[in-house]
C-alpha positions as CSV (number, residue, x, y, z in Angstrom):
1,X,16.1,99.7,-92.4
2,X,16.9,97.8,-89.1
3,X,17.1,100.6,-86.0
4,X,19.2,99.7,-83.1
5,X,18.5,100.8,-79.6
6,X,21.3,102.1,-77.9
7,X,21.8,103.8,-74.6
8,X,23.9,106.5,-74.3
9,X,26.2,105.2,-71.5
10,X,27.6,102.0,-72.5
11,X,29.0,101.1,-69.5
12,X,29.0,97.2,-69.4
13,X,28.2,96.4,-65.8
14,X,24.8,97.6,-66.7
15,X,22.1,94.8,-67.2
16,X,22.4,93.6,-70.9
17,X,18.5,93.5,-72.9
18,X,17.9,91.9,-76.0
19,X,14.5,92.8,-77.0
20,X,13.1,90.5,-79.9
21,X,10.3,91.4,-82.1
22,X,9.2,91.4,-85.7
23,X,7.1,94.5,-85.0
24,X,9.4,97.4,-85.4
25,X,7.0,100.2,-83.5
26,X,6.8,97.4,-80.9
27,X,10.7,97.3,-80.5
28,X,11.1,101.5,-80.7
29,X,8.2,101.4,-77.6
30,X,10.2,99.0,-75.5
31,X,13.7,100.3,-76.1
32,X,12.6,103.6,-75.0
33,X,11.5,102.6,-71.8
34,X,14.8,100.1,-71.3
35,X,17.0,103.2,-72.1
36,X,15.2,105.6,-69.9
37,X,16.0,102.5,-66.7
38,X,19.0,103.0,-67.6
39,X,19.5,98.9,-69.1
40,X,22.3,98.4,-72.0
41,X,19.5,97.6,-74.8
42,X,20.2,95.4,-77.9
43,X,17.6,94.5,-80.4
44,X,16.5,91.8,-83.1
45,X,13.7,91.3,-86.0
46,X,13.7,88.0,-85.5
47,X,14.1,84.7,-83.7
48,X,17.4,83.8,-86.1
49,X,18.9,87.0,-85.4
50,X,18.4,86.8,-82.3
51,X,20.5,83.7,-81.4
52,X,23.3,85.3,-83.6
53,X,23.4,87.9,-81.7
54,X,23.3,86.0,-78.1
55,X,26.0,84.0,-79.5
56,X,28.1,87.3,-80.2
57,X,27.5,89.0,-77.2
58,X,25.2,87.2,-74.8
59,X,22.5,89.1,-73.4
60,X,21.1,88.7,-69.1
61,X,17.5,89.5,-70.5
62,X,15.4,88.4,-73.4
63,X,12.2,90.3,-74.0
64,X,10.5,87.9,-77.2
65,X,7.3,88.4,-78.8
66,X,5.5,84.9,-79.0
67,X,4.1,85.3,-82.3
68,X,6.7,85.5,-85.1
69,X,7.5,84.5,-88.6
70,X,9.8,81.6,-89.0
71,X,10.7,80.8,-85.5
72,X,8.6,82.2,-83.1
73,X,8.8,82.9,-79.2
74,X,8.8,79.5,-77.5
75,X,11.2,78.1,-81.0
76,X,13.5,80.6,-79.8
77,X,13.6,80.3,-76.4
78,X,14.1,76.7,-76.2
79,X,16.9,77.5,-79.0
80,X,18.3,80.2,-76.3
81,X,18.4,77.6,-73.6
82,X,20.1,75.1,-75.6
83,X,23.2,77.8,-76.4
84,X,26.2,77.7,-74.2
85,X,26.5,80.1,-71.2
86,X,28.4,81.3,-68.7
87,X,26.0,83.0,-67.0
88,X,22.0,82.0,-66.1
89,X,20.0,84.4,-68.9
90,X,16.2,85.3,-68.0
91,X,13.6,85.3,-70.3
92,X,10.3,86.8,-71.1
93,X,8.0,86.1,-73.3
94,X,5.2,89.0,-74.4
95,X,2.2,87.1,-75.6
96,X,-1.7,87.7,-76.2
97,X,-2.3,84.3,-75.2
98,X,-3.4,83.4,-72.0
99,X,-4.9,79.9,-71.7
100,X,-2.9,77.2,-69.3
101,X,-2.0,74.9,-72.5
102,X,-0.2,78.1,-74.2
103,X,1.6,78.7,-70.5
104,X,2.7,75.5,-70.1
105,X,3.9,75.2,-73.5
106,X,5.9,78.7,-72.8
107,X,7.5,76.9,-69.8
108,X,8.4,74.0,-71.3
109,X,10.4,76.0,-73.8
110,X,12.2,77.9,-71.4
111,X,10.3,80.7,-70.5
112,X,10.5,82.6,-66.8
113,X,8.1,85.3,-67.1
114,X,5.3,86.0,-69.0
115,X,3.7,89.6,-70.2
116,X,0.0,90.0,-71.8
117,X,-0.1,92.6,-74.8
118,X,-0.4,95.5,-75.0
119,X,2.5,95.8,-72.2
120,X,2.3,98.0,-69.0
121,X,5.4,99.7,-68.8
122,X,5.1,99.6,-64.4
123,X,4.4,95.4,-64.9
124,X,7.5,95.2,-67.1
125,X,9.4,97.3,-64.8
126,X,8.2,94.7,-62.0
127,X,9.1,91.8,-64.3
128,X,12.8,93.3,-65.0
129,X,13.7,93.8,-61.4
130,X,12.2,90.5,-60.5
131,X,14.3,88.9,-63.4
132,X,17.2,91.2,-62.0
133,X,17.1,89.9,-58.9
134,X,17.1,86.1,-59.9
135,X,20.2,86.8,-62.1
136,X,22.3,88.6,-58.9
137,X,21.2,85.7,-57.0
138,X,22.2,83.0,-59.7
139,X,25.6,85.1,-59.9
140,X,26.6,84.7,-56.0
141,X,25.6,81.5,-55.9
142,X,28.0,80.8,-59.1
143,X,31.0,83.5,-57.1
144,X,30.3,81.1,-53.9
145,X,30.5,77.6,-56.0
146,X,33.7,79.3,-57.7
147,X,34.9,80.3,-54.2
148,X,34.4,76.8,-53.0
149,X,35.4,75.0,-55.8
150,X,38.7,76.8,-55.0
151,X,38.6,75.9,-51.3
152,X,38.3,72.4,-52.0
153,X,41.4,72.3,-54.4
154,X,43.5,73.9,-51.9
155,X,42.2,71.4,-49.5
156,X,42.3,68.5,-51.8
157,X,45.8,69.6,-52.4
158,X,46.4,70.2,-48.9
159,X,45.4,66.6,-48.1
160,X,47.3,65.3,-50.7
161,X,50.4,66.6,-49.2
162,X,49.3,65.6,-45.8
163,X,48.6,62.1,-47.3
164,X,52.2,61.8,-48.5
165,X,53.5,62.8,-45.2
166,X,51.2,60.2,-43.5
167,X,52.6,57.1,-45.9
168,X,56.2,58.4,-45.2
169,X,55.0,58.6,-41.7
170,X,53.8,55.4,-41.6
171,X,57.1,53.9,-43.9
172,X,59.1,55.4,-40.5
173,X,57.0,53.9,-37.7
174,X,57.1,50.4,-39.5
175,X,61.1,51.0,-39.4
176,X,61.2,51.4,-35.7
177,X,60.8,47.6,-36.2
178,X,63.9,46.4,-37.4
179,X,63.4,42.9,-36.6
180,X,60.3,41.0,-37.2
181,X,61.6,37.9,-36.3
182,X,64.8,36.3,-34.3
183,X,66.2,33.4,-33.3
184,X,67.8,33.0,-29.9
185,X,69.4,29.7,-30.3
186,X,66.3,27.3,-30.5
187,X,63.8,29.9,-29.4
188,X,62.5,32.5,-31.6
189,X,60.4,35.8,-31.6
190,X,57.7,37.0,-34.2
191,X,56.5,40.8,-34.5
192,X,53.3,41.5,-35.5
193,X,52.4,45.1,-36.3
194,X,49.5,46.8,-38.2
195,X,47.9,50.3,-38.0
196,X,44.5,50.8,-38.5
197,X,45.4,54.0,-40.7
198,X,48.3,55.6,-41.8
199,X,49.7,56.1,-38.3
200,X,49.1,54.2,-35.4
201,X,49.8,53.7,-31.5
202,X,50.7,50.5,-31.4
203,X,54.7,49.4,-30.8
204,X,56.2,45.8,-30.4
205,X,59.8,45.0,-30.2
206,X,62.5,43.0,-28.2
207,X,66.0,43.4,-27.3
208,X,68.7,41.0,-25.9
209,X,69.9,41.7,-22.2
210,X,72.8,39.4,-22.1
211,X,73.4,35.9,-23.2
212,X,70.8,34.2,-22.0
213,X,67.9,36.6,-21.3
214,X,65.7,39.0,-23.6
215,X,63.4,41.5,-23.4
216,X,59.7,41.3,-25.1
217,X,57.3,44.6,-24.8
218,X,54.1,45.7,-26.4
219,X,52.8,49.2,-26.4
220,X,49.6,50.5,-27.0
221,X,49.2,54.2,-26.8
222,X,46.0,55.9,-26.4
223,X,44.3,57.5,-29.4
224,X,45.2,57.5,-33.4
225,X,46.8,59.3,-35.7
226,X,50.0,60.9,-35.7
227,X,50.7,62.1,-32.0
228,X,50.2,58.4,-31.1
229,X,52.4,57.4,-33.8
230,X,55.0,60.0,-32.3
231,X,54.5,59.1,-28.7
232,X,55.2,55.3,-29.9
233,X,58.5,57.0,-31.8
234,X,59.9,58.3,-28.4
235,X,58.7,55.1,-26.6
236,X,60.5,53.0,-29.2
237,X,64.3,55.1,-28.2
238,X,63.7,54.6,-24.8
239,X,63.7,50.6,-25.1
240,X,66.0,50.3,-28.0
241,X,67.6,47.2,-28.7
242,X,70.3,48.9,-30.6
243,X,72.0,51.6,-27.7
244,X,72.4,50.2,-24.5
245,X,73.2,52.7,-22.6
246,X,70.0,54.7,-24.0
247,X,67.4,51.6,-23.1
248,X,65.5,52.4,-19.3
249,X,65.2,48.9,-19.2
250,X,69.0,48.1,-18.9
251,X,71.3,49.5,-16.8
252,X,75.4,49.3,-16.6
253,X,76.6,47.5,-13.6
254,X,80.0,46.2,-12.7
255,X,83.0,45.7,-15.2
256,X,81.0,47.6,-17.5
257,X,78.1,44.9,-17.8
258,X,74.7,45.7,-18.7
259,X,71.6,44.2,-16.5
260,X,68.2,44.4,-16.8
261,X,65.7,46.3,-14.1
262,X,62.7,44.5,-12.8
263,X,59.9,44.6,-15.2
264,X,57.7,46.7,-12.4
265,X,60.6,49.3,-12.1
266,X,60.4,49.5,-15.8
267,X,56.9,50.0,-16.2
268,X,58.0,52.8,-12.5
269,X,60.3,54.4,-14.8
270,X,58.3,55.3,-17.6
271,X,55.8,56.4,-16.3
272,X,57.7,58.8,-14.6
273,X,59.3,59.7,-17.4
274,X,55.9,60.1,-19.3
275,X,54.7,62.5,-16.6
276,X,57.3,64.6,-16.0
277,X,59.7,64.5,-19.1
278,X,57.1,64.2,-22.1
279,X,54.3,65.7,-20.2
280,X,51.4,65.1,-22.8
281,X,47.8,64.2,-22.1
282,X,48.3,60.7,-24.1
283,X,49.2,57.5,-21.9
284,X,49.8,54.1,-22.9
285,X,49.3,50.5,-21.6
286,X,52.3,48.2,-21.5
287,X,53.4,44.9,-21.1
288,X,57.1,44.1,-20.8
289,X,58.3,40.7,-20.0
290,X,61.9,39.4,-19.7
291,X,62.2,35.8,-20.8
292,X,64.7,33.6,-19.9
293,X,66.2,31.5,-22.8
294,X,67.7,28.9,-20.7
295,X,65.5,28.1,-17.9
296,X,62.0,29.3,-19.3
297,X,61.3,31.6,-16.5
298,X,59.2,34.4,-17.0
299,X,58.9,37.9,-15.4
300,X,56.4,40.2,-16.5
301,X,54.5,43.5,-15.9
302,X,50.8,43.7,-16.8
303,X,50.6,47.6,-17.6
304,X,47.2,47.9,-18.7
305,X,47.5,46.0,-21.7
306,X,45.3,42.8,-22.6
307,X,46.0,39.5,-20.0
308,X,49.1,37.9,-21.9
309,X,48.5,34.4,-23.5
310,X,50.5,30.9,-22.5
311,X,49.9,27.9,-24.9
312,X,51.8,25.0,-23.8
313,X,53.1,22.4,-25.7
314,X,50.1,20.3,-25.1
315,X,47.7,23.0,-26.9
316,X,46.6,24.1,-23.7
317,X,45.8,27.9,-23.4
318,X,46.1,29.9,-20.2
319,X,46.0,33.5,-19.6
320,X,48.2,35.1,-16.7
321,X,49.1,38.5,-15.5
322,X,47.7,40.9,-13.1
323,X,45.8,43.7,-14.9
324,X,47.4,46.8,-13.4
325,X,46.7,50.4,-14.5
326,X,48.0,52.4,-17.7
327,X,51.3,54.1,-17.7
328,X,51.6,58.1,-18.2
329,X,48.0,58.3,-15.7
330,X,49.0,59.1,-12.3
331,X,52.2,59.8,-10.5
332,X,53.8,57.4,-8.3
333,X,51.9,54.5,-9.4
334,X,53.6,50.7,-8.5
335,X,52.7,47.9,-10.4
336,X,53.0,44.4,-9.7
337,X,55.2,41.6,-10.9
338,X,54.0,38.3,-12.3
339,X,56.5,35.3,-13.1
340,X,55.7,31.9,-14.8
341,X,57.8,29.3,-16.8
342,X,57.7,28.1,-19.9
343,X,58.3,24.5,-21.0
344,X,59.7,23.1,-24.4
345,X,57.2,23.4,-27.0
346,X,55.6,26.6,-24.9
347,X,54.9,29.9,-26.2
348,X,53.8,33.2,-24.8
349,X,51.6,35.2,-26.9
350,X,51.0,39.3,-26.5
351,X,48.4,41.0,-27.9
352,X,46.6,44.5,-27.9
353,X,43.4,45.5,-27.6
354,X,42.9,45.6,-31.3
355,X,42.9,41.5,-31.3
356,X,40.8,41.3,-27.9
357,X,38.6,43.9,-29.3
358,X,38.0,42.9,-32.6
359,X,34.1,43.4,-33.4
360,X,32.7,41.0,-35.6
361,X,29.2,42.5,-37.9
362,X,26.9,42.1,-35.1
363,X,29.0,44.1,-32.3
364,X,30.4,40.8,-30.3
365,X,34.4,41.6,-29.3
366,X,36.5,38.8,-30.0
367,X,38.0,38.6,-26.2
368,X,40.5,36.0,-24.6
369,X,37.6,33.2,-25.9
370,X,38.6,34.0,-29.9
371,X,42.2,34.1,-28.8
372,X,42.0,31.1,-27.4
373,X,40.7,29.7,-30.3
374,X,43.0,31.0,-33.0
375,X,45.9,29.8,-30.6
376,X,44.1,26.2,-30.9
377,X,43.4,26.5,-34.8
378,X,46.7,27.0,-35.7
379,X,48.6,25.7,-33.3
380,X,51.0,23.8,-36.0
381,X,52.2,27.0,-37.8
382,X,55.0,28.8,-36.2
383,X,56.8,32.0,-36.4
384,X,55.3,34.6,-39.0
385,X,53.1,31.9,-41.0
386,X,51.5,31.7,-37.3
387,X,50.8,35.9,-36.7
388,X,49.4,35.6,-40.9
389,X,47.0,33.1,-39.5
390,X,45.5,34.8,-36.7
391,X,45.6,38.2,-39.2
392,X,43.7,35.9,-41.5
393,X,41.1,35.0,-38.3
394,X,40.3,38.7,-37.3
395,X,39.4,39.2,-40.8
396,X,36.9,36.3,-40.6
397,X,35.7,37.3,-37.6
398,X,35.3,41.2,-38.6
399,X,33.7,40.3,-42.0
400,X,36.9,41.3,-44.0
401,X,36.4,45.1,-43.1
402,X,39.4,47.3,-41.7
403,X,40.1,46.8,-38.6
404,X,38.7,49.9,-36.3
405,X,41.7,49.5,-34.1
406,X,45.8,49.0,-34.0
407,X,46.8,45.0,-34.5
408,X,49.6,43.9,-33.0
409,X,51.7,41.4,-31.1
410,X,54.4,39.5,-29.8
411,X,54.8,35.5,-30.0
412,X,57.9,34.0,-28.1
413,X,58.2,30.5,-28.9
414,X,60.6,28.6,-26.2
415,X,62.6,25.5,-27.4
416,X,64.8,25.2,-24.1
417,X,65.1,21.9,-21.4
418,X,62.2,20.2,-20.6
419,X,60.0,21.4,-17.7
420,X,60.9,19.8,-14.7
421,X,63.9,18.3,-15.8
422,X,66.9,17.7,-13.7
């Protein structure tokens, strides 16, 4: 007749014991002392019991005798440890034998504590409490993975979210570039525009001031990331080539005509606007240039932004402008005005720092020397085909990594009279 240990409370929270033992007198001893701890005690004859009744209702202790019929203590244990758990379940294994071979074989099965026949009942008090406090560790560590295996799935779906937003973001920054290319009769004008991330700072455009004259800008505002991308939004309404009336650049003189401010009092007029209308810690470097389609002439500001690029129709390059100091950084700041003319065959070429600054593996910046060389290299291509190439260079030069900053620029390519002609 099988006797089952049982205590009288049977409430569940209480540590679970299965005590394992083909001695029945061995079992009575131990499952008097469990019940009068106060532990929810379950017993077994034998090692195949045993697992059937871990697999029924799994226990947080195992107290096995090592020497059994059958299957005996380290058989079982390793059997235990192979069994599906929720839960870490600590086991002890009452033995006789003491010799390091028979330990080692005990831990290789499985086994976390030992006890030496006959049992003290204050060592395997000891032993519980120590196995106790293994298993409440083992369960907050598996409460804290749960916790932050819940964390990161609200964060992974938080960034996912936030990912979608940043690729519509970025959809809606690449369409404040309506144009990436126009003809002015036999001139034309090439956009080149591409974020380092999602978002960037970077803004090119252009916009006709009358007939004969057009405006070319570049933008690079400081920072990454989306309030770069929205200071480049609010940039972009302010020199729109679609309203007129709402472009700083322009303004409405007689008979209802637009004209075009200086390019200085542009670059005067936004940064006061950038001080005292958007009042925001970012600033941005500029250049703006007003091209005439007829003549060639050029007048430009230098905001900041890398030294413009002129490569005549000869394949000469020259860089021009004046440096000057970021917009948005201190009130009341002039800049200065540079003009030069282009020729047939010329072509101005505006870049940001993301070209000029363009690390290759070992740490060396591309600078005005690399531009001048990609100007020279592909000299014969025109329009987009040309901004592809010089793409095509950076990631050369970079080792084909992403680029660590905004890429972008302007190429105005003048097919007007002749220099010097009469």
């Amino acid at each position: 007749m099988q006797i089952h240990c049982h205590s009288k409370d049977p409430e569940t929270h209480r540590p679970k014991v299965l005590v394992v033992d083909d001695s029945r007198l061995q079992r009575r001893i131990l499952c008097a002392s469990l019940n009068r701890w106060g532990f929810n005690v379950t017993e077994a004859a034998s090692g195949p019991e045993a697992l059937e009744k871990c697999a029924a209702n799994p226990p947080d202790l195992v107290i096995s005798d090592w020497m059994m019929p059958g299957m005996n203590g380290p058989d079982f244990c390793q059997a235990f440890r192979a069994m599906e758990r929720d839960s870490y379940g600590y086991f002890i294994l009452l033995t006789s034998k003491s010799e390091a071979v028979d330990v080692a074989q005990g831990l290789d099965a499985g086994a976390d504590d030992f006890l030496t026949k006959p049992v003290s009942g204050d060592e395997l008090r000891a032993r519980l409490n120590a196995g106790e406090r293994i298993l409440r560790m083992e369960q907050e560590l598996v409460d804290k993975n749960r916790l932050l295996s819940s964390t990161l799935e609200e964060l992974q779906a938080l960034y996912d979210s936030l990912d979608s937003d940043l690729i519509e973001a970025r959809k809606l920054q690449q369409s404040l570039i309506k144009e990436r290319n126009r003809r002015f009769g036999d001139s034309e004008v090439s956009l080149l525009l591409r974020p380092s991330g999602h978002v960037g700072g970077d803004l090119v455009g252009f916009f006709p001031i009358d007939s004969r004259r057009v405006g070319l800008f570049a933008i690079d505002v400081s920072g990454h990331g989306v309030a770069s991308a929205l200071m480049t939004a609010r940039l972009a309404g302010y020199l729109s080539g679609s309203s007129a009336d709402q472009n700083i650049a322009l303004f409405e003189g007689e008979f209802g005509i637009y004209d075009a401010l200086p390019p200085e009092q542009v670059a005067e007029r936004l940064n006061n606007l950038t001080l005292d209308e958007i009042q925001t810690e970012t600033y941005f470097t500029l250049l703006y240039a007003e091209v005439d389609l007829v003549s060639g002439h050029v007048m430009l500001v230098q905001a900041g932004h890398p030294y413009p690029a002129i490569q005549r129709a000869d394949g000469t390059v020259e860089t021009i402008g004046s440096g000057g100091m970021p917009v948005g950084l201190m009130p009341d700041a002039s800049f200065e005005r540079v003009e030069c003319d282009l020729g047939c065959g010329d072509r101005l070429f505006i870049v940001s720092d993301g070209v000029t600054e363009c690390e290759s593996p070992d740490g060396k910046m591309f600078d005005e020397e690399g531009l001048s060389k990609t100007l020279a290299n592909n000299r014969h291509l025109k329009g987009q085909e040309f901004l592809e190439a010089v793409t095509w260079d950076l990631h050369q030069y970079a080792g084909e990594k992403e680029f660590s900053d905004d890429v972008s620029a302007v190429l105005f390519e003048f097919t007007g009279p002749k220099r010097n002609a009469d």
